[in-house]
N, C-alpha and C positions, 0 to 999 in steps of 0.2 A: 925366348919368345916374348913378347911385348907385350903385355896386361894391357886391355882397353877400360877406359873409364866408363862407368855406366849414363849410357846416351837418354835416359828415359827424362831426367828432371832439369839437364842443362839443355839437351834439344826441345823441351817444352819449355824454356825461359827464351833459348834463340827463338821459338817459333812466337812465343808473343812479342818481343823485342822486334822481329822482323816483320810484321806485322802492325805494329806501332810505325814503325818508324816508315813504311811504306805508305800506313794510312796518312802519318804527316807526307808524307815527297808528294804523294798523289793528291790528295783531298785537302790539306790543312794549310800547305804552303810550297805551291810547284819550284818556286828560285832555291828549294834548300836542293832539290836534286842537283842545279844548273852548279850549285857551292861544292856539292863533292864529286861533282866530275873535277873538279877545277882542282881536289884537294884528294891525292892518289894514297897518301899514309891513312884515309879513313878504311879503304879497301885493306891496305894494308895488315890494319889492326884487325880487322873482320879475316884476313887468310891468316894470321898468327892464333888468334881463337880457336879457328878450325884443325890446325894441327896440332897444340894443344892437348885439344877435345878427340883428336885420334877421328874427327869425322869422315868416312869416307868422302871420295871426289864427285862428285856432281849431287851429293846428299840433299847440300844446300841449295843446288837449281831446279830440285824435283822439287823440294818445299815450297819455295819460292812459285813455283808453278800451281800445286794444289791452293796455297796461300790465295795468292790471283786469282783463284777462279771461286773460291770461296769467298771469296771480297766484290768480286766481277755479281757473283748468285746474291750476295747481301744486298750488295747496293739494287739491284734489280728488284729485288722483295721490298725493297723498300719504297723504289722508285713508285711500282706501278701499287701500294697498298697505300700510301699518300695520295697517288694521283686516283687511288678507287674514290676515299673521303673525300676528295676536292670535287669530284665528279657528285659523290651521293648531295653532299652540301648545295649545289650548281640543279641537282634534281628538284632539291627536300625545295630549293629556292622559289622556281620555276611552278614547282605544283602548289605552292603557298600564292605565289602571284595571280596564277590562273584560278584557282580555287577563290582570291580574292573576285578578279574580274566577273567570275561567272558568278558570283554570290551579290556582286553589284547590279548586273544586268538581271539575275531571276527577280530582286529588289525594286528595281526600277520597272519590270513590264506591268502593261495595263487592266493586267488581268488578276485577281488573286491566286496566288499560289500557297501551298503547306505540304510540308512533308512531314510523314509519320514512321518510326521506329517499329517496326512490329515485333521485334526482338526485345524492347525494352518496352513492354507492356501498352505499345501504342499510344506513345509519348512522341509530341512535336518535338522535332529539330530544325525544322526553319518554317517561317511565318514573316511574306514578303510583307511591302508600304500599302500595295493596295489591300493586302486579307483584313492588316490592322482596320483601315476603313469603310471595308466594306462590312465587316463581324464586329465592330466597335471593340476591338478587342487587341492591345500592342504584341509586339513580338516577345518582350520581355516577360510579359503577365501571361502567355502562351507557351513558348518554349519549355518542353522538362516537363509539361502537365498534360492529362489526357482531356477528352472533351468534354468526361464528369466534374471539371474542374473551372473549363475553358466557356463548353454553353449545356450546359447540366439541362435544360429544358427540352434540348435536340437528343442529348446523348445517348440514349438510349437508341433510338433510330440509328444515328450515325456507325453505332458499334456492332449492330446487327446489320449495316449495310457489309462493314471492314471483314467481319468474320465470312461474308457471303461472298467479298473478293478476294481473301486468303486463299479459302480453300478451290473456288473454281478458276480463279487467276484471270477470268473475263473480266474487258475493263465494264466500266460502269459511265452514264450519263443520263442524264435526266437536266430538268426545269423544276427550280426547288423556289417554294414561295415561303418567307417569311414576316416580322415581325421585327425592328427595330429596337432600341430600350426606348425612342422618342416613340413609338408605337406608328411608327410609317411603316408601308408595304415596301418592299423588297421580294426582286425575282432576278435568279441567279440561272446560269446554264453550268451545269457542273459536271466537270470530267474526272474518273475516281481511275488510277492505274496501278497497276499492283508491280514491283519488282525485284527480282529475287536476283543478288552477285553472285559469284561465284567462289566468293569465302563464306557461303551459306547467311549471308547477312537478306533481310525483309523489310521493304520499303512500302509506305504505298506516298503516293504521289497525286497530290489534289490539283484540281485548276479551274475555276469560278469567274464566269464570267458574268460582270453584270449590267441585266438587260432590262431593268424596270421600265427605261423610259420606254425601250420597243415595246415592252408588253404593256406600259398605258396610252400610248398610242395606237396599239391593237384594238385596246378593249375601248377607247374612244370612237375608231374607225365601226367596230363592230354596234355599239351602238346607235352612231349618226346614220348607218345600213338600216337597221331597225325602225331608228326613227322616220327615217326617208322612205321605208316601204308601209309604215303607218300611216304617215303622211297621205303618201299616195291613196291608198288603203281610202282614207276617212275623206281625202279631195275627189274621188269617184264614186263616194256611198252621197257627198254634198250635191257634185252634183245630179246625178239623178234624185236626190229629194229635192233641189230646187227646180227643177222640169217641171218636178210635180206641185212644192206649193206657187210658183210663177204660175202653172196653168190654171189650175184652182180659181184664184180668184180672177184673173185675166176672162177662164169662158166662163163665169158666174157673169162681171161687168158686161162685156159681149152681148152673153144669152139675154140678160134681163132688159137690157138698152134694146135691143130688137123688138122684145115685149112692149114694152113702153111704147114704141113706133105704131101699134096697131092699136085698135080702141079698149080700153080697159073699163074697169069700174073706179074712181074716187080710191076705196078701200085699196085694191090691186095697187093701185099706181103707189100709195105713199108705201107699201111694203116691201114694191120693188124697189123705188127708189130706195128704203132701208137698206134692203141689201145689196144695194151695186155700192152704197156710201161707207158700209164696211167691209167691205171688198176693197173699195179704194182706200181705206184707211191701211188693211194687209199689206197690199202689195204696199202702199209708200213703206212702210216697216221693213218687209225684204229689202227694199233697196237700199236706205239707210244704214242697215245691219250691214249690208254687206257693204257699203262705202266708207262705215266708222269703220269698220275693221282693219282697213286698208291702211287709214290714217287715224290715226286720236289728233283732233286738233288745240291747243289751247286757248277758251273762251276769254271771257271778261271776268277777271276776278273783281271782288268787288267783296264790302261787309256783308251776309245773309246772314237772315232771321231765320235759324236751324227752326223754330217754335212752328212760325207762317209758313215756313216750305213742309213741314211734316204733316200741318194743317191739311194744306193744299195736295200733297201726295192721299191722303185720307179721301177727301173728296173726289177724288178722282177715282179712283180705286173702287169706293164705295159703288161710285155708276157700272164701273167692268162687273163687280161679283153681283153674281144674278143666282145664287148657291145661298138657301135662308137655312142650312144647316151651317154655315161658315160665317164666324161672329172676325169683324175688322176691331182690332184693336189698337190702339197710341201711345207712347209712351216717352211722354217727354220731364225727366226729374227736376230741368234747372226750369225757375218762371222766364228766364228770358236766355238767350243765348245767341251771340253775332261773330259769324267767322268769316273770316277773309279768304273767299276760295271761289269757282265756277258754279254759279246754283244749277246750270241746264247739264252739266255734266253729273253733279250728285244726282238729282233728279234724274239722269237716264239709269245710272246704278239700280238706284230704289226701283224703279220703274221694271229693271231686268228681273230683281229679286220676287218682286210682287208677279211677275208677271208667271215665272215658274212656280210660284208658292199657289197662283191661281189654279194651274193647270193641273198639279199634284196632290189638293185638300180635299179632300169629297166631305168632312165634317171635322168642325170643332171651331179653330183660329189662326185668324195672321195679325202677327204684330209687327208694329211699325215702331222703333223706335233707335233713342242711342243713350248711354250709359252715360256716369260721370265722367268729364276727365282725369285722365290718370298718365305720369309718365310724359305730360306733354301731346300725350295725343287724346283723340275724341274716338269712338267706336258706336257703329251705324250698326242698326241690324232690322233684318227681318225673320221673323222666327213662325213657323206651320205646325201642326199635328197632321201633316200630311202622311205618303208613304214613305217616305226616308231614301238615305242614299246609303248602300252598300260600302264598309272600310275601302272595298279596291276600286270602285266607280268614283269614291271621293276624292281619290285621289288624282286622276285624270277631268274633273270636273268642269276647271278653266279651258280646259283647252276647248283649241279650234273645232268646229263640226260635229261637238259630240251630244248626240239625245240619248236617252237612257229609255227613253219610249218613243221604239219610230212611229207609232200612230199617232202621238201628241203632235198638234200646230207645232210649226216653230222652224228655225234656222239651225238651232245648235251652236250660234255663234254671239248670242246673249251674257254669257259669262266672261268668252273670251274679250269679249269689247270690255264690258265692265271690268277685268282685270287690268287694261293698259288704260282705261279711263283713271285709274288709283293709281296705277303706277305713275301716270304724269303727275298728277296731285301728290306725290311725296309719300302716300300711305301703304297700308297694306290689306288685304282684300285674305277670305277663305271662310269656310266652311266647318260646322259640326251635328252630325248627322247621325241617327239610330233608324234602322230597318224597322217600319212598322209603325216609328216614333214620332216618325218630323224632322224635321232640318232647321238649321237657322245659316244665314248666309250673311255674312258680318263684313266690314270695311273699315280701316283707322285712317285720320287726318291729323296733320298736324295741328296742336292746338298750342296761343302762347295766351298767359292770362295779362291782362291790362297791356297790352298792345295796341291801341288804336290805331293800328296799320294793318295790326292782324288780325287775330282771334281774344272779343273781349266778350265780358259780363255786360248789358246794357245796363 
């Protein structure tokens, strides 16, 4: 009987040898197959082996066949665990690129954008080009920090809006008005969205829009509304007071010239004529009031005697007050003083000042006068112990059609002349006033010292 050699460690040396040597024919170098067809003693020595080895007959084409398909199953594991990584690499690529792109484009819209971590203690992760500009505040100096950090002055609001969108996951919108570090206003429209992934991650998602300019051109438009229905308002309170002072003295003139017609007495006649003569002084005053108004013209400038014109205001003034409880007062500090300006224009000012400070004094004084110069300019004034003007009536005081007593004489449009009469003359014009107290109603001119073209010392 014929002893067989033990097949365990020489058929596991053929099984790697054939295995090698196929992974060369196959994979390492196909011409070496084409070489041992062509060289039949390599078979050869390969069937002398086998018998040898006592291997049974077809041992070696079952191996050979297990071999192959376990080489067939490698290479395929291989294949397709290469082409996963080339595949994952071509993903990891693609979402790095688009993740770029869309990190370009949230960066670039017109809007501010921020997102917030609420997983990581509601800490920014992105902060576009407009937030920086619009929050004075960069992406770098934002990013990884919360808003106790970012605008600590808001944060507090901001954190109790976030905790009120966590938990009811309603988005949020509103018009938010702020504060600058230049200290300008700012107004934002701002939308707050909450979003939850589905690997349990927590976003929330800001986006601000801003809209200063539309809301200061609102509150302009809402304004000019206001103003344009005061406007109106105070051009239909004018004119029905001027129906009434045009008629005033219009049937006074009238009435009395009728009188005069039939026979009087000497005494009669010079009283009527009195009062038809300031009757006609009224009305020319209406009509002027209302035709300066329309236009300020520029007169003749020329040097004036501030000294002789405050003179001459005095005396005239003195004829108007007919009131021996109300002392006229003067006050001029320099002995002489000559300024290059409109005398018939300052004179209508004084004139407007005196003319109110008449109507409002029941006892004490008006004074006439103007201060040193100072700063380049001179300061005119008239100052009363009259009733006074209220902080919120002083303040509308220039304007057009406004009486503070509709029973007093008058147009309402004394002040406003006198404000565009200063404004042509370069200066400035206003008021200071106590309820109960008096008023004084002041005016500035440019003043230049040793100028003889302009404003000098005589």
């Amino acid at each position: 009987m014929t002893k067989h050699v033990p097949l365990f460690l020489p058929l596991g040396s053929i099984r790697l040898l054939t295995i090698f040597f196929s992974f060369c024919i196959i994979f390492v170098h196909p011409a070496l197959a084409d070489k041992m067809a062509e060289s039949p003693e390599l078979f050869d020595t390969a069937f002398t082996l086998q018998e040898r080895l006592d291997i049974p007959d077809g041992f070696v084409q079952r191996e050979m066949v297990y071999i192959s398909i376990l080489l067939g199953t490698l290479v395929l594991c291989l294949f397709f665990f290469f082409m996963q990584r080339r595949m994952k690499k071509l993903r990891e690529r693609d979402r790095e690129r688009y993740l770029q792109l869309l990190e370009g484009i949230l960066d670039n819209l017109p809007i501010a954008a921020k997102v917030k971590d609420v997983n990581d203690g509601m800490r920014y992760t992105f902060w576009n080009k407009k937030a920086e500009e619009l929050f004075e505040c960069s992406a770098r100096e934002a990013i990884g920090k919360t808003d106790f950090e970012t605008m600590p002055e808001a944060a507090a609001l901001i954190r109790k809006e976030d905790e009120e969108l966590v938990k009811t996951g309603i988005p949020q919108e509103g018009i938010r008005r702020f504060f600058t570090k230049k200290n300008e206003e700012r107004f934002t429209f701002q939308n707050n969205n909450f979003i939850k992934l589905s690997d349990g991650r927590k976003w929330i998602v800001y986006t601000a829009w801003d809209i200063t300019d539309l809301k200061i051109m609102e509150r302009k438009l809402r304004l000019a509304k206001e103003e344009a229905e005061e406007s109106n308002r105070i051009k239909s309170a004018f004119l029905a007071n001027m129906s009434h002072e045009i008629r005033t003295p219009l049937n006074a003139i009238v009435g009395f010239s009728s009188i005069l017609a039939t026979e009087v007495s000497e005494e009669e006649r010079v009283e009527y004529l009195d009062i038809i003569e300031r009757n006609n002084e009224l009305l020319l005053q209406l009509i002027n009031d209302i035709l300066d108004l329309s236009k300020i013209e520029a007169g003749t400038y020329a040097n004036v005697d501030i000294n002789k014109m405050v003179s001459e205001i005095e005396q005239a003034t003195s004829i108007r007050l007919t009131n021996k409880d109300v002392r006229l007062v003067t006050v001029t500090p320099l002995p002489g003083l000559l300024l290059y300006t409109d005398q018939r224009r300052i004179t209508q000012v004084f004139n407007n000042f005196i003319s109110n400070a008449l109507k409002f004094t029941a006892a004490g004084s008006i004074t006439i006068g103007y201060g040193m110069p100072e700063n380049s300019y001179i300061r005119f004034y008239v100052t009363d112990t009259g009733t006074g003007i209220s902080s919120e009536n002083a303040q509308g005081i220039f304007n057009r059609f406004v009486k503070l007593d509709s029973f007093k004489q008058g147009t309402g449009l004394g002040l406003a002349i006198s404000q565009n009469i200063v404004k042509e003359l370069k200066g400035e014009i206003g008021v200071e006033s106590q309820l109960s107290k008096g008023s004084t109603f002041w005016f500035t001119l440019p003043f230049y010292k040793m100028d003889a073209h302009r404003s000098i010392f005589p």
